[in-house]
PLY file of the C-alpha trace (Angstrom):
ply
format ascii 1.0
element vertex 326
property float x
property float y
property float z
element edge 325
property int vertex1
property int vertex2
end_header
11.47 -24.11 -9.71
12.48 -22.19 -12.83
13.74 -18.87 -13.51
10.23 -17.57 -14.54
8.91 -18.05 -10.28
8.58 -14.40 -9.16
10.56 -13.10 -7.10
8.98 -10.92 -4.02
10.52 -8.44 -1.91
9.21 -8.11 1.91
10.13 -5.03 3.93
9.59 -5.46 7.74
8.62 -2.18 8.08
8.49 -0.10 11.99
10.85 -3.20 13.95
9.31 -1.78 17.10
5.39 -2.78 15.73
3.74 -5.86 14.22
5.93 -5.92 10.90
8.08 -8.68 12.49
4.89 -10.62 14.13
3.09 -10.91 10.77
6.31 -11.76 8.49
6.92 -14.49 10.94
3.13 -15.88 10.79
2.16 -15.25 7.00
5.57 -17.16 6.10
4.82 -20.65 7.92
3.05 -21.28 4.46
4.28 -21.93 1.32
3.84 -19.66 -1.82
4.40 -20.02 -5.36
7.28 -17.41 -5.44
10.44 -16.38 -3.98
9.89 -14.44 -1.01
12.79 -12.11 0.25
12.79 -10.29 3.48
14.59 -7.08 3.65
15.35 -6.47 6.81
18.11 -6.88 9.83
18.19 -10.68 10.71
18.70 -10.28 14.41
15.47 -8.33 14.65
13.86 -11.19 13.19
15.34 -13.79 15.38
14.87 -11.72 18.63
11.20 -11.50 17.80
10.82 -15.20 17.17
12.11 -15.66 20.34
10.01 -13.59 21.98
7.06 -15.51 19.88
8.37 -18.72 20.70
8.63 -19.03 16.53
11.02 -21.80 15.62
12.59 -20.97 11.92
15.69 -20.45 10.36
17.11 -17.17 8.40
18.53 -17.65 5.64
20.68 -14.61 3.90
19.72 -14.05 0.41
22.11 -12.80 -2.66
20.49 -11.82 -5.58
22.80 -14.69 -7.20
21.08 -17.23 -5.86
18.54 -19.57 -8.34
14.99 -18.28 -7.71
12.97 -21.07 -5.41
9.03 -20.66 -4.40
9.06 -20.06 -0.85
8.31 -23.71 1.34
7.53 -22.14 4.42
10.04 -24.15 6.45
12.43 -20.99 6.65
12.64 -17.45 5.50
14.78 -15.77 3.38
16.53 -12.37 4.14
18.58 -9.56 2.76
20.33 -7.86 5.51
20.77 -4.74 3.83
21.40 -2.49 6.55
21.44 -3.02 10.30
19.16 -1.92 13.19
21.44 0.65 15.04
19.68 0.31 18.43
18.52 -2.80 19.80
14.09 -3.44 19.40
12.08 -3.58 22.57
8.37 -4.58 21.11
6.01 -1.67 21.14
8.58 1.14 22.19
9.55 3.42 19.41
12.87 4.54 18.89
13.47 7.23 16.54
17.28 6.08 16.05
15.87 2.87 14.13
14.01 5.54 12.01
16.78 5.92 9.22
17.25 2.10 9.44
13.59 1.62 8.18
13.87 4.25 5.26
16.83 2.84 4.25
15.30 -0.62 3.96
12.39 0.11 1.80
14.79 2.77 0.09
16.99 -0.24 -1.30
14.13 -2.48 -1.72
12.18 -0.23 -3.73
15.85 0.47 -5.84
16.44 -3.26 -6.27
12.57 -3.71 -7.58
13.26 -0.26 -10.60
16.61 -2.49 -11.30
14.33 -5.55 -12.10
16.11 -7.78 -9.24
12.44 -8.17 -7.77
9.12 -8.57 -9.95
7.19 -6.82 -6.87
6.98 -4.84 -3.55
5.37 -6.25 -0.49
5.34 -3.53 2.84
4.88 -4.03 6.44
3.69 -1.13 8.27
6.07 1.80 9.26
5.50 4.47 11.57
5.74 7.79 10.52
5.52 9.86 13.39
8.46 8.59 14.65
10.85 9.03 11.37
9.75 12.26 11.00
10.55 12.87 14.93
14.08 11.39 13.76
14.58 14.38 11.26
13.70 12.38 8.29
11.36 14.14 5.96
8.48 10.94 5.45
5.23 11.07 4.48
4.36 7.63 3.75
5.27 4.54 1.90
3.45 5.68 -1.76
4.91 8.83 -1.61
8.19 7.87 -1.30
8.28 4.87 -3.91
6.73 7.63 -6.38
9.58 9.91 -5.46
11.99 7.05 -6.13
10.44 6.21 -9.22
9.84 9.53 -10.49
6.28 8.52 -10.78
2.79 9.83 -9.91
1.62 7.22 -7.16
-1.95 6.80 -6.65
-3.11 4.80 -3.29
-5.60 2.63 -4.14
-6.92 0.23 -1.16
-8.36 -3.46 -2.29
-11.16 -5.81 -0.54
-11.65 -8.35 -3.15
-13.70 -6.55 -5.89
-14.27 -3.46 -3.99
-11.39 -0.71 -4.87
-10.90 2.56 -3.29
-8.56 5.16 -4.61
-7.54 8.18 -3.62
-7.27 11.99 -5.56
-4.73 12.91 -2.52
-3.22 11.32 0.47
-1.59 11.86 3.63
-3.02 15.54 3.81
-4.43 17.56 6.70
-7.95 17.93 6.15
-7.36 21.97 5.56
-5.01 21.38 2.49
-7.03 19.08 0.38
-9.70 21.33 -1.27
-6.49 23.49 -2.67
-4.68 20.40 -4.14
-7.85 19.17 -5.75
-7.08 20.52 -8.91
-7.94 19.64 -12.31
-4.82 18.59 -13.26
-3.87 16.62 -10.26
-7.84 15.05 -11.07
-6.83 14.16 -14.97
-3.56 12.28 -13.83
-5.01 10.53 -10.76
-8.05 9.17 -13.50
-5.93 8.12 -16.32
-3.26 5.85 -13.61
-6.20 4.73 -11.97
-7.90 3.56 -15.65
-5.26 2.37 -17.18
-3.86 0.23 -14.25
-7.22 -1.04 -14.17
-7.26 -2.33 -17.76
-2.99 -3.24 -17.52
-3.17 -4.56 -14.12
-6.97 -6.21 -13.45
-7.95 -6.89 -17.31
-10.75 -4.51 -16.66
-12.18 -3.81 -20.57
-13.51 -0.44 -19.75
-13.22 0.41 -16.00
-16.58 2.06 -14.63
-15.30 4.32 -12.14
-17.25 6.47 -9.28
-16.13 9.77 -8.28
-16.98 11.39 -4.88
-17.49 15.02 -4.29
-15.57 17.08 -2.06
-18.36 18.69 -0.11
-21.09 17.13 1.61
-23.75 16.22 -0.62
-21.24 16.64 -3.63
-21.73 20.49 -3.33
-25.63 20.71 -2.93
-25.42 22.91 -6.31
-23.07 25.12 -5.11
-24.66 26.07 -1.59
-22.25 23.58 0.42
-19.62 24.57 -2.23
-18.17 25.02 -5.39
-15.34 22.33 -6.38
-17.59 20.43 -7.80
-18.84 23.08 -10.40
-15.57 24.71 -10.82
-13.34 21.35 -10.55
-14.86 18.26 -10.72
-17.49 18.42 -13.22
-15.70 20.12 -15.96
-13.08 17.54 -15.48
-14.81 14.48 -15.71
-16.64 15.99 -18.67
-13.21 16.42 -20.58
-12.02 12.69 -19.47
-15.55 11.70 -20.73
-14.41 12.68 -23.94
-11.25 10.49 -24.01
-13.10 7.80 -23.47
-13.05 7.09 -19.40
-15.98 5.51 -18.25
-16.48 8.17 -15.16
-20.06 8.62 -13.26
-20.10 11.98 -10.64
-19.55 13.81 -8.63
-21.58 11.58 -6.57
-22.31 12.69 -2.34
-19.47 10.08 -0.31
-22.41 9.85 1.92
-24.51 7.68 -0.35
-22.14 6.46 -3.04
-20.98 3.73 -0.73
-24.16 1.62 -0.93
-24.92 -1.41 -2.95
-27.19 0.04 -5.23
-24.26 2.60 -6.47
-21.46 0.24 -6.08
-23.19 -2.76 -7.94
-20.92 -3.03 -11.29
-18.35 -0.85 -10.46
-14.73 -1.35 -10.50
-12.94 1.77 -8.88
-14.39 4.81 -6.78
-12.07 7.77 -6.37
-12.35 9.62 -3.49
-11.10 13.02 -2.82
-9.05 12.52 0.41
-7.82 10.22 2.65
-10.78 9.60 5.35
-13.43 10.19 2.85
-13.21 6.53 1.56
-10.76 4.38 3.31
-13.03 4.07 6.83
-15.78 2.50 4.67
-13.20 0.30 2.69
-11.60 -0.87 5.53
-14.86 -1.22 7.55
-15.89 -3.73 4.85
-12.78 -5.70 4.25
-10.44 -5.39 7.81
-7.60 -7.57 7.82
-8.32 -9.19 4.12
-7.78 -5.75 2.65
-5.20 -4.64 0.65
-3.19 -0.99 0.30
-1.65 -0.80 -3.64
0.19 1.83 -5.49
-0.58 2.41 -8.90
1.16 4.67 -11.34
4.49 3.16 -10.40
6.68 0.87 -12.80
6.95 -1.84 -9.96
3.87 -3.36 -8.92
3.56 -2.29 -4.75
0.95 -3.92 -2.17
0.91 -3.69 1.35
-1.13 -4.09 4.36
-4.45 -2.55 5.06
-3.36 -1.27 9.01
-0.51 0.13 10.73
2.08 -0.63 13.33
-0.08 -2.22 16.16
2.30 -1.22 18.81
0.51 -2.55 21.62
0.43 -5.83 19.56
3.80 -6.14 19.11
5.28 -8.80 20.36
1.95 -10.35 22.37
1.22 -13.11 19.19
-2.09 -11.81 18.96
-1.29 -9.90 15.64
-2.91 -10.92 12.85
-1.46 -11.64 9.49
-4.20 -12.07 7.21
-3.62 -8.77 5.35
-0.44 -9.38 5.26
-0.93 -12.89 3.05
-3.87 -10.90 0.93
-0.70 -8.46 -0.04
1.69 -11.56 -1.39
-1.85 -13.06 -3.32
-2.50 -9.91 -4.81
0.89 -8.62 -5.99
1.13 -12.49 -7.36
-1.99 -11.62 -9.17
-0.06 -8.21 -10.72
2.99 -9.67 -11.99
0 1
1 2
2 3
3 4
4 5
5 6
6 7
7 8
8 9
9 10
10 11
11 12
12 13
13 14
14 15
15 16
16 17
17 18
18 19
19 20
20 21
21 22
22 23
23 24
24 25
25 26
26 27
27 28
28 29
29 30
30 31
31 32
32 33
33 34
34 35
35 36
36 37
37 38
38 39
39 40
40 41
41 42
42 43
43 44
44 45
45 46
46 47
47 48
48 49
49 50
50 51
51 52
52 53
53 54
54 55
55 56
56 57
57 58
58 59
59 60
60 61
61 62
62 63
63 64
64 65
65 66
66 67
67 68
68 69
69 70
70 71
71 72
72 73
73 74
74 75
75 76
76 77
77 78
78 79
79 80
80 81
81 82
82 83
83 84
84 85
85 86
86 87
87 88
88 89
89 90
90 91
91 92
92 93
93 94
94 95
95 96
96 97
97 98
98 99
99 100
100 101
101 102
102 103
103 104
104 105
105 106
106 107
107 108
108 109
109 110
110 111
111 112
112 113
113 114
114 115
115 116
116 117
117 118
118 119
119 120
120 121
121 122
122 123
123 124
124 125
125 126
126 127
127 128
128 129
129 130
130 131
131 132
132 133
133 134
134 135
135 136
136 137
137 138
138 139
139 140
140 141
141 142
142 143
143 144
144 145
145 146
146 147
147 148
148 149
149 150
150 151
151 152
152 153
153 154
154 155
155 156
156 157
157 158
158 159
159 160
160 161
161 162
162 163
163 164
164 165
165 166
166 167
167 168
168 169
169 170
170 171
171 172
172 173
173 174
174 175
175 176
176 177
177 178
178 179
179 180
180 181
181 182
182 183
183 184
184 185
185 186
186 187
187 188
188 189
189 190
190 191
191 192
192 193
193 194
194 195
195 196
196 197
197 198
198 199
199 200
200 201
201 202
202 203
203 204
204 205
205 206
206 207
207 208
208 209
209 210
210 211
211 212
212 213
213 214
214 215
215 216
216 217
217 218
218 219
219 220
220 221
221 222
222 223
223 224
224 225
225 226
226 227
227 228
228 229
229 230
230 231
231 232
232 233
233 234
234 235
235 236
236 237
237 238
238 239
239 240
240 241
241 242
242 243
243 244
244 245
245 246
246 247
247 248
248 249
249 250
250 251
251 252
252 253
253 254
254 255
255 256
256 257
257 258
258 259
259 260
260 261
261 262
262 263
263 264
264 265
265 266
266 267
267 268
268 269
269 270
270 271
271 272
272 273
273 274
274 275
275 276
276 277
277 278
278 279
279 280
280 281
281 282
282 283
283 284
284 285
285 286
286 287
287 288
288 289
289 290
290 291
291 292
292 293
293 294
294 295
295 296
296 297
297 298
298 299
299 300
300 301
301 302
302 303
303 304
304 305
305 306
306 307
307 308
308 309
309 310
310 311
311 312
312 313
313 314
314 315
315 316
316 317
317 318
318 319
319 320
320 321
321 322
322 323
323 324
324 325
């Protein structure tokens, strides 16, 4: 292949859950681009053997010609090294710093343009942040790293889901609705739309905060005092917004037909619907940041682990789609 085949970093995420499993499985298939696999080799090998998977590691150097991946063996940068041996579906928070430190690097190695994307396995973070390490997910990390505002954005084929905030307990979210945090999550999620999906003029939904977006003010007021007056002002730079609109009924096909985006306010209030609909073809994306970043649409699986009933189809939907955002 030439120099132009992309070249596609793969972080194995939590070694204890179904990172390993699904790596293993997507990668028996060929792809048009350079996969890479950041993680310890020997937790790789002792899952295959535990799978019965029969493939060879191969260490990577970012000196090396790029070469679409054939799918009869699997690249890896052993960047750091599991401190404590991996016993599928037991967590062990002294691999924690292991797994930061693997999508740490990756994430570095993507800003330096040594990768043209960002493919994640699930991590765990209940158990790095039982470890002492300060974690509150994947997209908020690569937008520290970045010095970026990330926006999560989840992807079924034409049906996109983004989010105004993230990893929040419910009882924090109406605060850090705000209008400016509103105004920047709109303008990533438009103009990735247009950069990223070709999207002339994205037609984007917005969900209320309160049931029934509000009710006029009798089930709340965020949507008069936050949400209205800033969709009016992004009106006027040109952002093709329609809302507030109730979460309750915005997720039908009469509302959804010839949209591109909806934004909803928090974390619950749109991804069970998204992932209801798509489930193991759907895709988790980070917009905002100056490396394109997919990943799977479930976590860690840990009583998976290890069994061979994990499946990887997510995982493959990730590679497509981040080919698709190069």
């Amino acid at each position: 292949m030439t120099q132009s085949t992309p070249r596609i970093a793969i972080t194995a995420g939590e070694p204890a859950g179904i990172g390993p499993d699904i790596i293993l499985a997507a990668l028996q298939q060929p792809f048009c681009a350079e996969l890479v696999v950041v993680a310890d080799p020997q937790v790789l090998q002792a899952r295959a053997d535990q799978l019965g998977v029969s493939v060879p590691f191969v260490e990577w150097h970012a000196t090396h010609a790029k070469e679409a991946h054939d799918g009869q063996r699997i690249k890896v940068w052993p960047i750091a090294k599991c401190p404590e041996s991996v016993l599928a579906g037991e967590l062990n928070p002294r691999n924690a710093a292991y797994v930061v430190e693997t999508l740490t690097q990756a994430a570095r190695a993507c800003l330096q343009g040594t990768f043209d994307a960002l493919v994640t396995a699930p991590v765990h973070k209940g158990v790095i942040n039982e470890a002492g390490v300060p974690f509150s997910g994947h997209t908020e990390l690569f937008g520290e790293l970045s010095e970026a505002h990330p926006v999560m954005m989840l992807a079924a084929g034409d049906f996109r889901v983004a989010l105004a905030t993230t990893h929040l307990p419910l009882s924090a979210v109406p605060e850090a609705v705000t209008p400016d945090v509103l105004c920047e999550v709109l303008r990533i999620l438009d103009r990735d739309l247009r950069q990223r999906y070709n999207i002339a003029r994205p037609h984007i939904l917005v969900c209320g905060l309160n049931p029934h977006a509000g009710e006029g003010g009798h089930l709340g007021r965020e949507e008069i005092e936050v949400i209205e007056p800033t969709l009016d002002r992004l009106r006027t730079e040109g952002l093709n917004l329609a809302g507030p609109l109730p979460a309750d009924t915005l997720f039908t096909p009469r509302h959804l037909e010839g949209a591109d985006a909806v934004l909803a306010m928090y974390h619950d209030q749109g991804l069970p619907v998204l992932k209801y609909a798509g489930f193991g073809r759907a895709v988790n994306i980070t917009l905002g940041l100056p490396i394109v970043r997919t990943s799977v649409d479930h976590g860690t699986a840990l009583d998976l682990a290890g069994t061979g009933r994990a499946e990887h189809g997510s995982l493959v939907e990730a590679i497509h789609q981040a080919l698709k955002m190069i």
